[in-house]
VOPAGU-2260 file (C-alpha; in pm, 1 decimal, decimal comma):
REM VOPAGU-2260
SITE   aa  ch    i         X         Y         Z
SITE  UNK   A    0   -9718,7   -6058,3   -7761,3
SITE  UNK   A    1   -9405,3   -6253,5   -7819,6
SITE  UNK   A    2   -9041,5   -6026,6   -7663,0
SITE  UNK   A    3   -8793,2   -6046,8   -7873,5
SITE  UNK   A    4   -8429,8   -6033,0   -7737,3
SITE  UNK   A    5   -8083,6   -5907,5   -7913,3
SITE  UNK   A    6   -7788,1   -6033,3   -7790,1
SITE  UNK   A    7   -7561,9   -5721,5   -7683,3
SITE  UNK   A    8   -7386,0   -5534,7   -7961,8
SITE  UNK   A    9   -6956,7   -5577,8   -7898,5
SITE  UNK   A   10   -6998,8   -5213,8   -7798,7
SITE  UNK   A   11   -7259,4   -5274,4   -7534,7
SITE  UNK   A   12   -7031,2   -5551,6   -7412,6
SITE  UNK   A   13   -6715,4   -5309,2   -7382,3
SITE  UNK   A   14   -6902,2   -5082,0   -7210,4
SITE  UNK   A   15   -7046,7   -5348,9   -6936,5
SITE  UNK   A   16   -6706,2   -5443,5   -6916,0
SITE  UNK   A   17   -6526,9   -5131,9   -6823,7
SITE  UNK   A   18   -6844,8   -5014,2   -6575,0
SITE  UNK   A   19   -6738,3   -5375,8   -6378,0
SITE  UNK   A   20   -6391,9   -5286,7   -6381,5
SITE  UNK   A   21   -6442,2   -4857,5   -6280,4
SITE  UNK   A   22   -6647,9   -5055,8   -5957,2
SITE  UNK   A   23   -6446,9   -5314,4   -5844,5
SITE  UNK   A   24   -6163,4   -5129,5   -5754,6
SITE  UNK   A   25   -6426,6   -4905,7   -5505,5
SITE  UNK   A   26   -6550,0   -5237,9   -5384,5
SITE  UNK   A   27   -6239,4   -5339,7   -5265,2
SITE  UNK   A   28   -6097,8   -5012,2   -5136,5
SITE  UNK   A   29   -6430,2   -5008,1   -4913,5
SITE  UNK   A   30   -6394,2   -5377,3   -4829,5
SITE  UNK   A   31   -6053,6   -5295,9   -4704,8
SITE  UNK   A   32   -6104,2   -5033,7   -4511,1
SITE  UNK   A   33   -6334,2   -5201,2   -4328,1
SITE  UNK   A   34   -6070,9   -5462,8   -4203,8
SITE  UNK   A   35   -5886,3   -5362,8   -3873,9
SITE  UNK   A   36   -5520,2   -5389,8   -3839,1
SITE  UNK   A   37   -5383,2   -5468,2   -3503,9
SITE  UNK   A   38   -5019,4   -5444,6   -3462,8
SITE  UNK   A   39   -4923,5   -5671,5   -3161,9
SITE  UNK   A   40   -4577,0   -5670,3   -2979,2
SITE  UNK   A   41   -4517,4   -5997,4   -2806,4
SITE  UNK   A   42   -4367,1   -6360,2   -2741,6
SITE  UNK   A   43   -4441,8   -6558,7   -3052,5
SITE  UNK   A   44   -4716,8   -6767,9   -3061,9
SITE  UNK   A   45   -4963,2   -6526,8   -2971,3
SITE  UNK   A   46   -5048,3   -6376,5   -3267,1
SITE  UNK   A   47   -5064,3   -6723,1   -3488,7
SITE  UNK   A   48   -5396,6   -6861,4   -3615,1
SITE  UNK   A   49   -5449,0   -7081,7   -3370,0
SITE  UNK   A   50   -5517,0   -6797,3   -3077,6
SITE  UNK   A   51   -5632,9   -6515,0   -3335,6
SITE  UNK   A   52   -5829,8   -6687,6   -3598,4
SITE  UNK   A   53   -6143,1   -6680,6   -3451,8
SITE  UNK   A   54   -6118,1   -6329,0   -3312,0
SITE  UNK   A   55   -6014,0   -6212,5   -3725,0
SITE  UNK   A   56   -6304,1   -6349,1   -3858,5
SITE  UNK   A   57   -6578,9   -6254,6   -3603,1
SITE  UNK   A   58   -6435,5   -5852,6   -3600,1
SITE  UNK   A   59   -6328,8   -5835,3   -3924,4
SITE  UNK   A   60   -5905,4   -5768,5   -3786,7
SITE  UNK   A   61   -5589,1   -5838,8   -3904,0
SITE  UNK   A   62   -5295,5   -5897,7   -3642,5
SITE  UNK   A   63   -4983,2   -5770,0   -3760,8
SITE  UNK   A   64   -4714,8   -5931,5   -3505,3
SITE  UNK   A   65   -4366,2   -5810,1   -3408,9
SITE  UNK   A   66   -4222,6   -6153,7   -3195,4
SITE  UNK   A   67   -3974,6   -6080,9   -2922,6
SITE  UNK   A   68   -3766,3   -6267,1   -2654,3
SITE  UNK   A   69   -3696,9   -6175,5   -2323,9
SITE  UNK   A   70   -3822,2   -5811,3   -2160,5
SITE  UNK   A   71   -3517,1   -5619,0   -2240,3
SITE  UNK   A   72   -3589,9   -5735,6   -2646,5
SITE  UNK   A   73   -3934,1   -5560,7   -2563,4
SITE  UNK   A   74   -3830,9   -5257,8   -2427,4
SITE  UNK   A   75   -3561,2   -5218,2   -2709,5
SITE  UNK   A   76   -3817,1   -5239,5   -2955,1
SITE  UNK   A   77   -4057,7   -5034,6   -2827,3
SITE  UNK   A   78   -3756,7   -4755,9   -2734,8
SITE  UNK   A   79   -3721,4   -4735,3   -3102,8
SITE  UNK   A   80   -4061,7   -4716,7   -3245,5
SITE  UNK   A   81   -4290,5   -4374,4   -3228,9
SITE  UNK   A   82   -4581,0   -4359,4   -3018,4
SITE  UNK   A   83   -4868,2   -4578,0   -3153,7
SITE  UNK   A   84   -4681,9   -4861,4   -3322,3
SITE  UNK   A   85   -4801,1   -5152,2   -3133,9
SITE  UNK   A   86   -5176,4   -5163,0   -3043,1
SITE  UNK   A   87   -5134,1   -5441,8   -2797,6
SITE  UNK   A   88   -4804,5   -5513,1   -2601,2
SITE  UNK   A   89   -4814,5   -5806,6   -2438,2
SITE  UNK   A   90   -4529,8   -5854,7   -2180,6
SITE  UNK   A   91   -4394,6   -6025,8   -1895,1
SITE  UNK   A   92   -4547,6   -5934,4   -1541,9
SITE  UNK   A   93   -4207,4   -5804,0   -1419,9
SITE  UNK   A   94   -4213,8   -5523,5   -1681,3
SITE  UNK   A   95   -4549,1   -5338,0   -1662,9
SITE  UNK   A   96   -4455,3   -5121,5   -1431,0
SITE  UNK   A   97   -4119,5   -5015,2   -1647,9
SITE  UNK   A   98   -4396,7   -4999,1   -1940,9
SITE  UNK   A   99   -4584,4   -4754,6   -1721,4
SITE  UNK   A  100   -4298,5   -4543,7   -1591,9
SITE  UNK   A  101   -4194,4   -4472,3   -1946,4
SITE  UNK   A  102   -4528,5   -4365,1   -2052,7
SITE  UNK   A  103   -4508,8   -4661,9   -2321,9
SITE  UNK   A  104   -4887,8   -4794,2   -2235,7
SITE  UNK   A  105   -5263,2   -4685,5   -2184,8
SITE  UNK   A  106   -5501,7   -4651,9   -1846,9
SITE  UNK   A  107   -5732,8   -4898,8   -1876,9
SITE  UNK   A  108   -6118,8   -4944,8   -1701,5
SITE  UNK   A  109   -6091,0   -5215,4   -1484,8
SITE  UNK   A  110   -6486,9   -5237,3   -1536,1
SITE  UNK   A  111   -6357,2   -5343,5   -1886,9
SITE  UNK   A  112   -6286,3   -5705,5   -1780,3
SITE  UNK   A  113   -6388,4   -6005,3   -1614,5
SITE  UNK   A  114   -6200,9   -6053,5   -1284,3
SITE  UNK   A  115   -6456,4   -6182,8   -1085,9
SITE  UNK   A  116   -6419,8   -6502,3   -1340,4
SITE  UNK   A  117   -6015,0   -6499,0   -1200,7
SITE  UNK   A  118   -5904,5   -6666,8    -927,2
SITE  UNK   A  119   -5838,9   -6405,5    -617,6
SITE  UNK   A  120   -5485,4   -6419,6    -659,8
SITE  UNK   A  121   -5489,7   -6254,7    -997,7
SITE  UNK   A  122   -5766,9   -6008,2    -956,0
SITE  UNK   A  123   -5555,9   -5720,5    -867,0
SITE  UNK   A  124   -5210,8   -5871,4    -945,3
SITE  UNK   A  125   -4916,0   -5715,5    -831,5
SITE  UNK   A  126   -4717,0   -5445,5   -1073,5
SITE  UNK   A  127   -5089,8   -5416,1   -1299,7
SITE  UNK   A  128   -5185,2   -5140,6   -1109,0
SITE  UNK   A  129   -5065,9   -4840,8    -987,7
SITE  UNK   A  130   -5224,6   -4586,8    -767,7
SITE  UNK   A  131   -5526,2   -4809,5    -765,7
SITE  UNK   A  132   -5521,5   -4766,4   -1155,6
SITE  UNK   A  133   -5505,3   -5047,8   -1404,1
SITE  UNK   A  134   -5227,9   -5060,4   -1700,2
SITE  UNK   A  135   -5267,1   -5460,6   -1821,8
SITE  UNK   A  136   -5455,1   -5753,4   -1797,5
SITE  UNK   A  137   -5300,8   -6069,8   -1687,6
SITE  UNK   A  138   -5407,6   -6336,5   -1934,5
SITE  UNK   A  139   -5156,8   -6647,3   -1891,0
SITE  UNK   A  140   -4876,2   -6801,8   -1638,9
SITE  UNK   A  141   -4671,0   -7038,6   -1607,7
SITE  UNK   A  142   -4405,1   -7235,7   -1320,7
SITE  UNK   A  143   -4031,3   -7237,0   -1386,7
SITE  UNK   A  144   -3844,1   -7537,7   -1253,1
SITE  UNK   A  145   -3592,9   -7829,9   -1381,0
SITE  UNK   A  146   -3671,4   -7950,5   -1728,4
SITE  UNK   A  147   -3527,5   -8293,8   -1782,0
SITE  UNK   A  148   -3484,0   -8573,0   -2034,5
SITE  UNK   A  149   -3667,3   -8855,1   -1822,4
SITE  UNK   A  150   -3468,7   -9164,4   -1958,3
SITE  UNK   A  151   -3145,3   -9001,7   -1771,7
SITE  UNK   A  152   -3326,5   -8815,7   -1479,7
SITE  UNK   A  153   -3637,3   -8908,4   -1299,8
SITE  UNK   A  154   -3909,3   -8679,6   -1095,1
SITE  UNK   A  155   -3690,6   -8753,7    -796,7
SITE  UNK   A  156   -3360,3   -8730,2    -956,6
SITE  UNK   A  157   -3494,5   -8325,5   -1042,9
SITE  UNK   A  158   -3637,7   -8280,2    -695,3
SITE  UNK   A  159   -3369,4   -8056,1    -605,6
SITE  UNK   A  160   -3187,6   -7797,3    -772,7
SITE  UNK   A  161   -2848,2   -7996,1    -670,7
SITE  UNK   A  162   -2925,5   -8226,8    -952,8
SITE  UNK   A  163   -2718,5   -7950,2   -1165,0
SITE  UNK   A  164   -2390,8   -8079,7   -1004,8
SITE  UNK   A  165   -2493,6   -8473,9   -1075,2
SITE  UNK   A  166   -2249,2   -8624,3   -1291,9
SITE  UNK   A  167   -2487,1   -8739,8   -1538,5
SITE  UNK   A  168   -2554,6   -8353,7   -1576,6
SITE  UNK   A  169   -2178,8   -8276,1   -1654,4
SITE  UNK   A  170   -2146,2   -8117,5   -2027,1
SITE  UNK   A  171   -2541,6   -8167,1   -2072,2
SITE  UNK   A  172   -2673,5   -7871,0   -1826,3
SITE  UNK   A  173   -2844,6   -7562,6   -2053,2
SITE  UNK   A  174   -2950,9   -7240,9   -1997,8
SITE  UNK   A  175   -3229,8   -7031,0   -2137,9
SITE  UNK   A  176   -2991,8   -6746,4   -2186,1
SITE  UNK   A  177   -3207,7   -6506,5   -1976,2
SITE  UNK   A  178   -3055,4   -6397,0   -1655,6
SITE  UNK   A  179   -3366,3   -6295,3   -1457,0
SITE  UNK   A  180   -3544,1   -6691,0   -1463,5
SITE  UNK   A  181   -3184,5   -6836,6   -1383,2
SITE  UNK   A  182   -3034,5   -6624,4   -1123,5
SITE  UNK   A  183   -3401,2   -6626,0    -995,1
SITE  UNK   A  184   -3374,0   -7021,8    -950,5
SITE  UNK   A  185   -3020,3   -6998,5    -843,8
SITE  UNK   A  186   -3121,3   -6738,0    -554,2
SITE  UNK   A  187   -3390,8   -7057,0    -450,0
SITE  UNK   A  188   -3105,9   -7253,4    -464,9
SITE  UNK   A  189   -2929,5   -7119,6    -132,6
SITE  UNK   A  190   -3213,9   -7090,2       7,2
SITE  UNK   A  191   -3353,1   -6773,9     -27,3
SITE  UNK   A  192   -3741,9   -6721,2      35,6
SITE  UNK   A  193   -3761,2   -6410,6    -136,1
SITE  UNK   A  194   -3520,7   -6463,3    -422,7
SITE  UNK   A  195   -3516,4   -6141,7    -598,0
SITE  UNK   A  196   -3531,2   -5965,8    -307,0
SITE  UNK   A  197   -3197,9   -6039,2    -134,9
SITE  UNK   A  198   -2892,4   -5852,8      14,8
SITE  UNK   A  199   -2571,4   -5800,6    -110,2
SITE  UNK   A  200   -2421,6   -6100,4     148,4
SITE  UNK   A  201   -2728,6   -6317,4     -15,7
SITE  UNK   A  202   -2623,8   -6200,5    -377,0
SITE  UNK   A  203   -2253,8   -6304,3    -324,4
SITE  UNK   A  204   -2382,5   -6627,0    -234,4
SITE  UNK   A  205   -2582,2   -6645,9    -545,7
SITE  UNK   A  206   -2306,1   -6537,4    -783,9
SITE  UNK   A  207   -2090,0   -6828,2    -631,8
SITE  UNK   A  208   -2328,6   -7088,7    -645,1
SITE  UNK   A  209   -2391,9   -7021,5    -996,8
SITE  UNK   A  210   -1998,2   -6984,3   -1102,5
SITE  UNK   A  211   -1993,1   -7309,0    -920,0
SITE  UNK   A  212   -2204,3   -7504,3   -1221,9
SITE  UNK   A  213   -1972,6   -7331,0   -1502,2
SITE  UNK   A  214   -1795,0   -7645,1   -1594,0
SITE  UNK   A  215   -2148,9   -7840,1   -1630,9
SITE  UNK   A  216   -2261,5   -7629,5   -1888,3
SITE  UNK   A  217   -2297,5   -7732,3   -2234,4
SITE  UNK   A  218   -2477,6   -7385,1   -2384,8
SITE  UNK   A  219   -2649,0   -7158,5   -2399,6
SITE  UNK   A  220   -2918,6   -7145,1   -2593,2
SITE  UNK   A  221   -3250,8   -6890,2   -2736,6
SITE  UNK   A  222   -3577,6   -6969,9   -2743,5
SITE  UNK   A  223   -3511,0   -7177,9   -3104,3
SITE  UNK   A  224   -3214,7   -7395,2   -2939,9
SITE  UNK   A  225   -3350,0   -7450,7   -2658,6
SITE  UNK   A  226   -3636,9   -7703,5   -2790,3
SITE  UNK   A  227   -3367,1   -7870,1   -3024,5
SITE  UNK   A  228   -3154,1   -7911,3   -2742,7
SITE  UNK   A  229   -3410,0   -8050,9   -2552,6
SITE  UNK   A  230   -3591,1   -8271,6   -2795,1
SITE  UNK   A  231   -3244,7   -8460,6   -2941,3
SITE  UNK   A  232   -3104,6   -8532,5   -2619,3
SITE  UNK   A  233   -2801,4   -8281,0   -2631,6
SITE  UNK   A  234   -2869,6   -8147,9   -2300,5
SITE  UNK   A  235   -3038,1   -8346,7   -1994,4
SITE  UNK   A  236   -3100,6   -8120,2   -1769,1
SITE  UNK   A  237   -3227,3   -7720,0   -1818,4
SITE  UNK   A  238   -3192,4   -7409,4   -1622,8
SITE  UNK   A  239   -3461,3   -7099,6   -1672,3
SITE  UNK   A  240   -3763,2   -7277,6   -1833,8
SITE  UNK   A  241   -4062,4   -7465,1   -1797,4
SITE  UNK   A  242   -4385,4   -7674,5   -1934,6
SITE  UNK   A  243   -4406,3   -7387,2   -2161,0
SITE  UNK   A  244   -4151,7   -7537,6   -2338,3
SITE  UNK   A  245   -4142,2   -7902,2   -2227,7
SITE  UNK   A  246   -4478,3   -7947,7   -2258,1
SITE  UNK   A  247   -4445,3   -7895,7   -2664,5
SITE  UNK   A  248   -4199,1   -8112,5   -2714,1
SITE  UNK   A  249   -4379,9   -8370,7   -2432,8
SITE  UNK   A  250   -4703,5   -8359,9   -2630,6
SITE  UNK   A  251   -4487,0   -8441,2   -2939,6
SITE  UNK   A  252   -4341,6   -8739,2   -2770,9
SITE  UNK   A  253   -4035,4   -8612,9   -2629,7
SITE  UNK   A  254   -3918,7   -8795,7   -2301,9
SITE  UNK   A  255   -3886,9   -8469,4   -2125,3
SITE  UNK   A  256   -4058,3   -8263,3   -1836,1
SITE  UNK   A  257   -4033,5   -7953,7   -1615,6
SITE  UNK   A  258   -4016,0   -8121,0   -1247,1
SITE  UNK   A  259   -4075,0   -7822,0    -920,1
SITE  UNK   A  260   -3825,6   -7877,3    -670,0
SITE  UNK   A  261   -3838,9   -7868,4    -328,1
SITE  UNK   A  262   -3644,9   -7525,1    -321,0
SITE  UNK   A  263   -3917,1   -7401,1    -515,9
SITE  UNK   A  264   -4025,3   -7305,2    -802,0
SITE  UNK   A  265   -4099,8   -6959,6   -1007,8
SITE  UNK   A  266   -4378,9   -6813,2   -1197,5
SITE  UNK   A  267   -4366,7   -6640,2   -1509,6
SITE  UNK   A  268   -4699,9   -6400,6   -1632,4
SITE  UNK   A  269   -4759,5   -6278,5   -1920,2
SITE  UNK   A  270   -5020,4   -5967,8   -1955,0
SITE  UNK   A  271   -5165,1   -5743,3   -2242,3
SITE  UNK   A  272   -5172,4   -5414,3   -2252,0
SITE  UNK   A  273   -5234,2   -5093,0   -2511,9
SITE  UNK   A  274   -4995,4   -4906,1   -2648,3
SITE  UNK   A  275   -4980,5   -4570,2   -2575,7
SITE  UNK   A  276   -5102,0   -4365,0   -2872,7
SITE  UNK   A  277   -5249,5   -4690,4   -3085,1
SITE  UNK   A  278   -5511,6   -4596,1   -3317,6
SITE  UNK   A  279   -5769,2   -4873,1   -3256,8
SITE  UNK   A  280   -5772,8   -4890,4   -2876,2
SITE  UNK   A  281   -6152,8   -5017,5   -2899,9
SITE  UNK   A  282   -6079,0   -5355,0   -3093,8
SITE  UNK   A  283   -5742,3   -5359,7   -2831,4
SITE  UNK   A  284   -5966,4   -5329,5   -2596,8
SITE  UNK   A  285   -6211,7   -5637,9   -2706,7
SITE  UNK   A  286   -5912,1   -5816,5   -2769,3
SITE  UNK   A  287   -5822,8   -5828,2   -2443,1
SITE  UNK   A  288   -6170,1   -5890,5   -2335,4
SITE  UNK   A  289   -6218,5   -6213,7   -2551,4
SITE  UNK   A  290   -5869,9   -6354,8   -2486,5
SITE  UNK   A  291   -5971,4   -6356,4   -2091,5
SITE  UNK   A  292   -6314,7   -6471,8   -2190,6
SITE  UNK   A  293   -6387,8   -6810,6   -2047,1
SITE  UNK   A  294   -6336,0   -6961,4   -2420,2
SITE  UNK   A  295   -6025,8   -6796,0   -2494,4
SITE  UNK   A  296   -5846,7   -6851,6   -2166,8
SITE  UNK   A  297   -5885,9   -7225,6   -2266,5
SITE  UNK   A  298   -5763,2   -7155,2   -2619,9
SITE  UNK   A  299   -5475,1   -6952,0   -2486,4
SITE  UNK   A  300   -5385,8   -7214,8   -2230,5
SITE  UNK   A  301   -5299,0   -7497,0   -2535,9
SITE  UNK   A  302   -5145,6   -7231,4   -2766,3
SITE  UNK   A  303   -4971,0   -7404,1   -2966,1
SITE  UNK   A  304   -4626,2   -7223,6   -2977,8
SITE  UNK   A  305   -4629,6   -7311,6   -2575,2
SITE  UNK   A  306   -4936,5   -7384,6   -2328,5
SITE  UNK   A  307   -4995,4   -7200,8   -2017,0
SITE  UNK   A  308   -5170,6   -7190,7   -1713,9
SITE  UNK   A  309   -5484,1   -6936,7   -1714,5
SITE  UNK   A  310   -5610,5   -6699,3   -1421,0
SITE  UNK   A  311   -5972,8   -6713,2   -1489,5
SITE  UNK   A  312   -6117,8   -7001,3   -1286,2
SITE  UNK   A  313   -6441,9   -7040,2   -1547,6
SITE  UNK   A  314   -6115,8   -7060,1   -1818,9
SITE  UNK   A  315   -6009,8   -7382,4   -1609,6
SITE  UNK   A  316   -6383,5   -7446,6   -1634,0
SITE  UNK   A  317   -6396,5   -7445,0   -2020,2
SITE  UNK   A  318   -6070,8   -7632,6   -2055,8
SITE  UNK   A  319   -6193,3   -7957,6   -1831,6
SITE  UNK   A  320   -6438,9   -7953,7   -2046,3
SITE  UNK   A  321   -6309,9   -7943,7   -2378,6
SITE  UNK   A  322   -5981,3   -8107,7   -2333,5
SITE  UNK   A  323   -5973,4   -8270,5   -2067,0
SITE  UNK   A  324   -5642,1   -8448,5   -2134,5
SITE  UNK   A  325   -5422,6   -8128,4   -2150,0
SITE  UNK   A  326   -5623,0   -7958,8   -1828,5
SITE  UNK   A  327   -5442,8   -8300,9   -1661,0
SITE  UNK   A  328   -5182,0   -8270,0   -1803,0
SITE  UNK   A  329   -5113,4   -7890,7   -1664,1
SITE  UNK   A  330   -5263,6   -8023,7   -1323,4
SITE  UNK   A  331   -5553,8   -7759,1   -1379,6
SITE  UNK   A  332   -5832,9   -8058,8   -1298,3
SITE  UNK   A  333   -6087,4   -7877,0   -1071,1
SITE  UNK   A  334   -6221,6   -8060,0    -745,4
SITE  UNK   A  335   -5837,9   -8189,7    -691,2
SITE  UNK   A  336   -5464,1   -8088,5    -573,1
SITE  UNK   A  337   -5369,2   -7870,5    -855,3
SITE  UNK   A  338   -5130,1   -7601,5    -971,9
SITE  UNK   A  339   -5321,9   -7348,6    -754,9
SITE  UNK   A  340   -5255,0   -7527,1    -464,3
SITE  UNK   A  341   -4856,0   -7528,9    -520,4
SITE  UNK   A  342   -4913,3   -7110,4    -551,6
SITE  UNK   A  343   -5095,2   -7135,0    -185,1
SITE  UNK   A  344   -4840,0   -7356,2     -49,9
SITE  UNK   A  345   -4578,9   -7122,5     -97,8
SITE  UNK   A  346   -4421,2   -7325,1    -345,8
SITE  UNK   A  347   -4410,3   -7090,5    -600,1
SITE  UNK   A  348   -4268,6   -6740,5    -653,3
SITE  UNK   A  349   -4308,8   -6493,7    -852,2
SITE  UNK   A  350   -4066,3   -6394,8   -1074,7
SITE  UNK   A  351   -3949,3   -6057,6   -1085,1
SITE  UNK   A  352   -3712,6   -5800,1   -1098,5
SITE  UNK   A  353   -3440,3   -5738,1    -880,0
SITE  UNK   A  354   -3477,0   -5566,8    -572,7
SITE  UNK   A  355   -3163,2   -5455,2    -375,3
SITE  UNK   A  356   -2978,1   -5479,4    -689,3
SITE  UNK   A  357   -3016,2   -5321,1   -1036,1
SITE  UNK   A  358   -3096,9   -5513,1   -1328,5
SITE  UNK   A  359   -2771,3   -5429,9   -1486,0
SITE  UNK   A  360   -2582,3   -5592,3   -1172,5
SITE  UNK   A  361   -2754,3   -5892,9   -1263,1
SITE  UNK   A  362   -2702,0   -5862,0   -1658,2
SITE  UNK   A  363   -2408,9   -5810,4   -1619,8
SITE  UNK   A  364   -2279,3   -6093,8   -1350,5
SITE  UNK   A  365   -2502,5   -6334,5   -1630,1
SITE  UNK   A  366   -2259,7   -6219,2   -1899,0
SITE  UNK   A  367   -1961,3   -6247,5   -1696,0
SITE  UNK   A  368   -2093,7   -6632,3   -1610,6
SITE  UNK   A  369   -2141,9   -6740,9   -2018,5
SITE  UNK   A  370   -1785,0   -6608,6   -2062,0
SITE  UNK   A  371   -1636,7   -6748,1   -1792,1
């Protein structure tokens, strides 16, 4: 028996038709609502494709970054925003414990995360804990010392802090306008072993030093200005930073680099914690998990916005592995002198905030210094 087919009547064909269009707009409600939105406060970089990509596809998440610069930035914003704004806050070592103490961020299971893969030094890293209770993951770090245009000043040339006075230096010496990395440095300067924790006799001593450099100066410059500055030559020599920013513009072909003096250097670290009240603290949680996982440690270490050193030794593992080049180039190359050695030397310190002075005596003495 032969079947005959009709084609469908117009009628039949307007009906189809509108039963597509009454689903699709239930298909793509549902579809959305499946998609997670993370809300991330943070340096920039962090949440670009290049470190969350990966993570957005596998889970099914959308980061939804606020960028910041420099901790008071941070707290400002978060001052100003109700509870459960940001998901995941990352922030500079110095101010977890500020975080805490204002009941900005979440308790966290330390069983959560993978420090046996970290080095010892960062299992239980100073500030992250409180009471023997964890509030935020170190993920990244990095050493502060003189960045420098290498056709005007060589690795010895920026062996010493006093290569701020050099006359090469005069007019071409910039800051990261940040008082906390500079003063820090400064402190290391006149010798100071401890150099945010110092006495009022030791602070004088900093404040003069620093006054001293005024007429070197040639800006002062944000995050922004700083790589210009850098990469066209306008300033030789710069106060406050690091690889984090010379190695960009190094890897781009820049004739620059962050030398550590013999005075010493600093260390930044960067951590991530949850925000107090945030509505998807699981996938904040398995954020944090993968981005200390040994594969994205050794993503986060060449971020592209700026690369970092990473705390989990299997990280350092994955990156040797998989880029070779840049693990030399950060001196993370296992089996060898390397940037963990210069932290168990004593050649590095980290960087913090004030002691036996508040953070507003230093703020201000910074702003008194740009003016001057």
């Amino acid at each position: 028996m032969t079947k005959t087919t009709h084609a469908p009547t117009r009628r039949q064909l307007l009906q189809m038709t509108a039963g597509a269009a009454l689903a699709t707009p239930f298909l793509s409600i549902r579809a959305a609502a499946q998609t997670v939105n993370l809300s991330m406060l943070a340096w920039y970089g962090h949440a670009e494709p290049d470190i969350v990509a990966e993570f957005e596809d596998a889970n099914n998440v959308k980061f939804t970054p606020k960028y910041y610069t420099g901790g008071d930035n941070m707290l400002g914003l978060i001052a100003q925003s109700p509870a459960g704004t940001y998901d995941l806050i990352l922030s500079d070592a110095e101010y977890v414990q500020q975080l805490n103490a204002a009941g900005y961020i979440e308790q966290l299971d330390p069983a959560d995360y993978a420090f046996d893969d970290f080095y010892p030094e960062f299992q239980k890293f100073p500030g992250h804990w409180q009471d023997d209770k964890l509030y935020s993951v170190i993920t990244r770090f990095g050493f502060l010392g003189i960045a420098h245009n290498t056709d005007v000043l060589s690795e010895k040339d920026a062996s010493s802090y006093g290569v701020f006075s050099d006359a090469r230096v005069t007019g071409k010496l910039g800051h990261f306008d940040w008082h906390l990395p500079n003063l820090g440095q400064m402190s290391l300067a006149v010798g100071n072993p401890s150099p945010y924790d110092i006495d009022e006799a030791a602070w004088e001593k900093v404040q003069e030093a620093t006054m001293a450099l005024r007429g070197q100066v040639g800006g002062f410059f944000d995050y922004g200005g700083t790589f210009s500055s850098l990469n066209d030559g306008q300033m030789v020599a710069f106060g406050g930073i690091g690889d984090w920013i010379t190695g960009v513009l190094e890897k781009n072909g820049a004739k620059v680099r962050t030398t550590i003096p013999e005075e010493g250097g600093l260390q930044w670290t960067e951590s991530f914690s949850i925000g107090k009240g945030s509505r998807t603290h699981e996938m904040a949680r398995k954020w944090i998990q993968w981005i200390t996982s040994p594969d994205g440690q050794a993503k986060s270490a060449d971020m592209a916005a700026y690369p970092a050193l990473v705390p989990s030794k299997k990280g350092w593992e994955v990156l040797n592995a998989t880029n070779p080049a840049e693990a030399k180039r950060q001196n993370m190359v296992l089996g060898q002198h390397n940037a963990m050695d210069m932290i168990r030397e004593g050649r590095i310190k980290y960087r913090q905030l004030p002691v036996q002075q508040s953070l507003e005596d230093w703020n201000d003495f910074w702003s008194d210094y740009k003016g001057a």
